[in-house]
N, C-alpha and C positions, 0 to 999 in steps of 0.2 A: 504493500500500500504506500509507503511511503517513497519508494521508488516512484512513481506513476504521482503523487504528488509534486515531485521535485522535476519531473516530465512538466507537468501543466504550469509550472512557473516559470522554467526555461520556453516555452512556448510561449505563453505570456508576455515575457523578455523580449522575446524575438519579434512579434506580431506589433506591439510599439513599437518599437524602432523601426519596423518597414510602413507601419499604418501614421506617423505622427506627421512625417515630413509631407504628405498626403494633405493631414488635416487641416495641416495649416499654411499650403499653400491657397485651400477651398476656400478657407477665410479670408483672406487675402483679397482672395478674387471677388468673394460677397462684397468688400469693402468698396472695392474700386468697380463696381456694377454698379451701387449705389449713388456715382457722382455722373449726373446727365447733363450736356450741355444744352437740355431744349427750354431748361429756366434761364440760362444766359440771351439764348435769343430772345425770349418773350419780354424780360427786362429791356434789350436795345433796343426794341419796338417803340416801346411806352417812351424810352429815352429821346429818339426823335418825335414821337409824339407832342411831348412837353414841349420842345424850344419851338413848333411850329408855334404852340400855344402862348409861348415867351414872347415870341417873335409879335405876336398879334397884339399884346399888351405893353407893348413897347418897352420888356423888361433886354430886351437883347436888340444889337439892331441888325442890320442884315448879312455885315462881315462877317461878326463874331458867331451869327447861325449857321452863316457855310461854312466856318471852320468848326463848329460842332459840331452840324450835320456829317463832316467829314469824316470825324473821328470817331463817331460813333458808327459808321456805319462800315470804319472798318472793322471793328470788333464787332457787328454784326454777322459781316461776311465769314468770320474766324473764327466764330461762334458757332454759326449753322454747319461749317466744312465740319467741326470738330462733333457735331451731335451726330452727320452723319457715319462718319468714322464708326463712334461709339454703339453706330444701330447695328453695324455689322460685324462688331467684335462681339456683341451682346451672344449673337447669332451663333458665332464660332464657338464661345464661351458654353452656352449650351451643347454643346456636343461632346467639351473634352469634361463638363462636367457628367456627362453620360460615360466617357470612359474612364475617369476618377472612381465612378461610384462601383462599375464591372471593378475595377482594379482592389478596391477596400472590400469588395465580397469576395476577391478570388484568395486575398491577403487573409481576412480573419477566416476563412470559412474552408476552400481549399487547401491551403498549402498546410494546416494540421492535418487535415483527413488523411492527406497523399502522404503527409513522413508520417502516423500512424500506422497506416496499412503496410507499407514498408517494414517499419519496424519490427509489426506483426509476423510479418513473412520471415524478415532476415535475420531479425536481432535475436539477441540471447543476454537480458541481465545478467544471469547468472554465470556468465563466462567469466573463468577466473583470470586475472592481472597474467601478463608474461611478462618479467622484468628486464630490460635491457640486454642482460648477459645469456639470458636464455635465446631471446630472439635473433640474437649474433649467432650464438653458436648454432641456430638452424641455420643462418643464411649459411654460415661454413662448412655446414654437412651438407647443404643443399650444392653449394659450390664444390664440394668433396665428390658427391657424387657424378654430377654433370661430367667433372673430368676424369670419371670413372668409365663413366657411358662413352666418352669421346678414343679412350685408350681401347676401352673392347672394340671400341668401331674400328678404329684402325688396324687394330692386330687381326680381326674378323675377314680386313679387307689383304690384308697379307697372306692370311692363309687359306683362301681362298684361290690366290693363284700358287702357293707354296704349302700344298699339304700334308707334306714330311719335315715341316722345320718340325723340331721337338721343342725347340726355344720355344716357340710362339705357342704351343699348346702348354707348354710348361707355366704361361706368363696368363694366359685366358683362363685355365681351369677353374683354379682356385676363385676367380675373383666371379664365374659363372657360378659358384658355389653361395659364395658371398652374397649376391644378388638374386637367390631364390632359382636359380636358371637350372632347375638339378637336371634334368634330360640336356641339357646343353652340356654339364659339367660330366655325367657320364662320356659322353662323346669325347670329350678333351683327352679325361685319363683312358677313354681307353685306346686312343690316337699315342699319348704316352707309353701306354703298357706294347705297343705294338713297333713302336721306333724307336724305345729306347730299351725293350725287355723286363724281365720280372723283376720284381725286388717289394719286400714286407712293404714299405711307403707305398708305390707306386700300386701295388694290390688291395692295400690298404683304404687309398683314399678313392678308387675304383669303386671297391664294395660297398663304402659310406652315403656317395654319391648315390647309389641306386639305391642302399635302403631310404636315402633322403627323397629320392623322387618315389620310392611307396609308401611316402609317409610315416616311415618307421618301421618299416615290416621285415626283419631280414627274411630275404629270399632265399631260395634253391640256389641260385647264382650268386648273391653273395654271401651265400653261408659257404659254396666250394670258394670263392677270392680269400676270403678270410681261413680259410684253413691252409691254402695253397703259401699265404705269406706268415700262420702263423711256424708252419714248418720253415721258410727261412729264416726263421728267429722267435725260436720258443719261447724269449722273453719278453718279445714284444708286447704294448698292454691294449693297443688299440682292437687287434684281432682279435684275442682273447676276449674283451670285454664284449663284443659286437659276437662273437658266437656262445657265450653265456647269455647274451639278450634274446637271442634266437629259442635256447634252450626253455628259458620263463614263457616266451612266445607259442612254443610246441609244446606246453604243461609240461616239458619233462624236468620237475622241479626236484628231483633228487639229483639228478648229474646238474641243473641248474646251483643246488646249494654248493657240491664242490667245485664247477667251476668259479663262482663268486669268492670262496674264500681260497680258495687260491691264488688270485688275482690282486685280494686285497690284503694277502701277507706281504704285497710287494708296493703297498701303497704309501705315501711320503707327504709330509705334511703341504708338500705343493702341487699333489697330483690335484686338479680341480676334478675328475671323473671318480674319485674316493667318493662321495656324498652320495650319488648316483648310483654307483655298485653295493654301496651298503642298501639303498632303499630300496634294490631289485633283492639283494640277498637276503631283507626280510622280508619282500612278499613274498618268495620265492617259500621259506619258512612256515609263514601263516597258509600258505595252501597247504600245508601237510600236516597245518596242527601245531606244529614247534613255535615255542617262543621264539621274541629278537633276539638277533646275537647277543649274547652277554659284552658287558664292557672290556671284558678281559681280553676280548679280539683286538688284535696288535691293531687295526686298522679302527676301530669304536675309539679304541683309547686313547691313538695318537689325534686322536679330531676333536676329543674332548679336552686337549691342554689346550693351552696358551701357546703361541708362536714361540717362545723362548722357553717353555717347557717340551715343547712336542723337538724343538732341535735338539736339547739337552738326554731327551728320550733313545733317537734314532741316534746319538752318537752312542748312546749304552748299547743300545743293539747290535751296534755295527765291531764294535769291541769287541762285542761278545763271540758275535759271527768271524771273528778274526781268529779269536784263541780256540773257537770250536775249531778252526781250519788247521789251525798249528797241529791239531791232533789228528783229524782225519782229513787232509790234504785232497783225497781222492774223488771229490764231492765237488761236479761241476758245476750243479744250480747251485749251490752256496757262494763258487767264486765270480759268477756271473752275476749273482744279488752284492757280494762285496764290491767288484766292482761297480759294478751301478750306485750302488748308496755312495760312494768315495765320490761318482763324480757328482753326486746331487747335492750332497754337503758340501760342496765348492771345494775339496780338494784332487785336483788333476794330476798332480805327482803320486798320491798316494793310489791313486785309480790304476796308475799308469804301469807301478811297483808291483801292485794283485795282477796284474793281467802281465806284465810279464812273470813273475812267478809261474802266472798258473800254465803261461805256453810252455814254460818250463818242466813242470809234471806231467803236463797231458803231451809231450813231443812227441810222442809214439802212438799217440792217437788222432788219427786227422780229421776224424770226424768234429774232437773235440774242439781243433784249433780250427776248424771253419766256423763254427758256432764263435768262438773267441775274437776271431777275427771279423765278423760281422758286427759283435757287440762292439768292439774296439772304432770298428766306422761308425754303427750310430751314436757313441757317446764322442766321438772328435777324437780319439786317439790314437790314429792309426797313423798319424803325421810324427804324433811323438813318439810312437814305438818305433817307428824306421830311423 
């Protein structure tokens, strides 16, 4: 209500100031309609009347009559030019007083109706403020993306006559991804998978792709991508996690529960997919009845510190996982998790010290040192170990 009051006073506001300058120019013009020159003429009349009368009573004598006759009878003649002037300004006058008055009813009576109705249609009290800094930061995402859209266009129009650069699908995929484009982004990687060959990544963000264009559904197709690249790199978390989604997906929630906790023995207080694998591992759970995980789950617990407790946590583990190895050395997931955790607590020397040790124990097995050496490229250390 009191919006819609503060409405009819700003209208109010508005309606004077376009109706005043109106009203009194209307007045104006009353005043100056009221002044006729047909009582000047009828007064010079009577005027030479009298001096003939003068004249006859020997109050004037004959000169001094033609020199009044003269005078008067020129502000007679200046008199009548000027009454007729005024009969046809009268004339004109009516008319624009005819358009005045259309004009003060289209003012008070229109022009609220037309920004009412309007208002009606378009407005929204209720819109909330957007404050400076917001509005900027749209134009900049609005700008961000425009030169998003201009870069696909270009690279679109490249590969279009160049349909084996890998660069140019390498540089589209991802950003077709980004942009909702997921049947476009499948076509990318699998342009990738086919000119550059297989590798976990490249199988990887293949299989994602298409379950993003089924809305989430792992497929037949990308349930084989994702096992295809979980074998070249068993510790990889993105296949694994996308074929435990599969498993919740096909109720098979018993191989679902172990895949899940196994997934998240390996989780870090910066994996952001941690939160996500826990909440499929307890549906996963309640369909069969079982309680949530208990807190004691390496991956509940570390989510429940603090940033400077869950570090202080994974460096105790990782200790731990160290002098377990001192003693049974011959345990490949353990040194492929040692490694991994050394390089996610930002030590690279000491990652680099476990992964040669460990090519050192497993030299006689090459199965071992292709697994090692895989891990060794995805974690960046394949430069320092040569």
């Amino acid at each position: 209500m009191l919006f819609w009051i503060v409405v009819a006073i700003m209208i109010g506001c508005a309606l004077g100031l376009a109706i005043l300058p109106l009203l009194l120019r209307h007045k104006n013009a009353e005043v100056l309609e009221g002044t006729s020159y047909d009582g000047d003429v009828a007064v010079f009349k009577d005027q030479l009347t009298e001096i003939d009368r003068d004249l006859k009573r020997g109050v004037l004598n004959e000169r001094d009559a033609e020199s009044a006759r003269a005078e008067i009878s020129r502000r007679l003649i200046e008199a009548n030019r000027k009454a007729k002037i005024d009969s046809g300004t009268k004339t004109s006058g009516d008319k624009r007083n005819l358009f005045r008055n259309a004009a003060l009813i289209f003012s008070g009576a229109c022009v609220p109706a037309i920004a009412i109705a309007m208002y009606v249609n378009i407005g929204n009290p209720n819109l909330a403020d957007q404050p400076l800094q917001a509005r900027l930061a749209n134009q900049q995402k609005s700008g961000d993306d425009t030169k998003i859209l201009d870069l696909v266009e270009r690279v679109e129009t490249h590969l279009s006559g160049n349909p084996d650069d890998s660069d140019g699908w390498e540089v589209v995929a991802p950003v077709y991804q980004r942009l909702g484009r997921y049947d476009d982004a499948v076509r990318a990687f699998e342009n990738l998978v086919r000119l550059r060959g297989e590798s976990e990544d490249r199988l990887s963000n293949l299989g994602e792709a298409i379950v993003l264009s089924q809305e989430g559904v792992v497929t037949q197709r990308a349930e084989t991508l994702f096992k295809r690249a979980a074998t070249l790199n068993e510790t990889a978390v993105r296949p694994r996690f996308f074929l435990a989604l599969g498993l919740n997906q096909e109720s098979k929630f018993r191989e679902a529960i172990s895949a899940w906790e196994a997934l998240l023995e390996d989780a870090t207080p910066e994996a952001a997919w941690a939160p996500g694998a826990l909440d499929q591992l307890n549906m996963a759970r309640n369909e069969l009845g079982l309680p949530p995980a208990e807190p004691d789950n390496q991956a509940a617990a570390i989510m429940s510190l603090s940033q400077q407790e869950q570090q202080e946590m994974i460096s105790v583990m990782v200790a731990g996982l160290a002098e377990r190895l001192e003693e049974a050395p011959e345990n490949l997931p353990d040194w492929q998790r040692l490694i991994r955790s050394y390089a996610v607590l930002g030590k690279p020397d000491q990652a680099a010290a476990a992964l040669k040790k460990a090519q050192s124990i497993f030299a006689a097995d090459q199965s071992a040192l292709a697994e090692l050496s895989v891990l060794s490229t995805n974690l960046g250390l394949a430069t320092q170990n040569q």
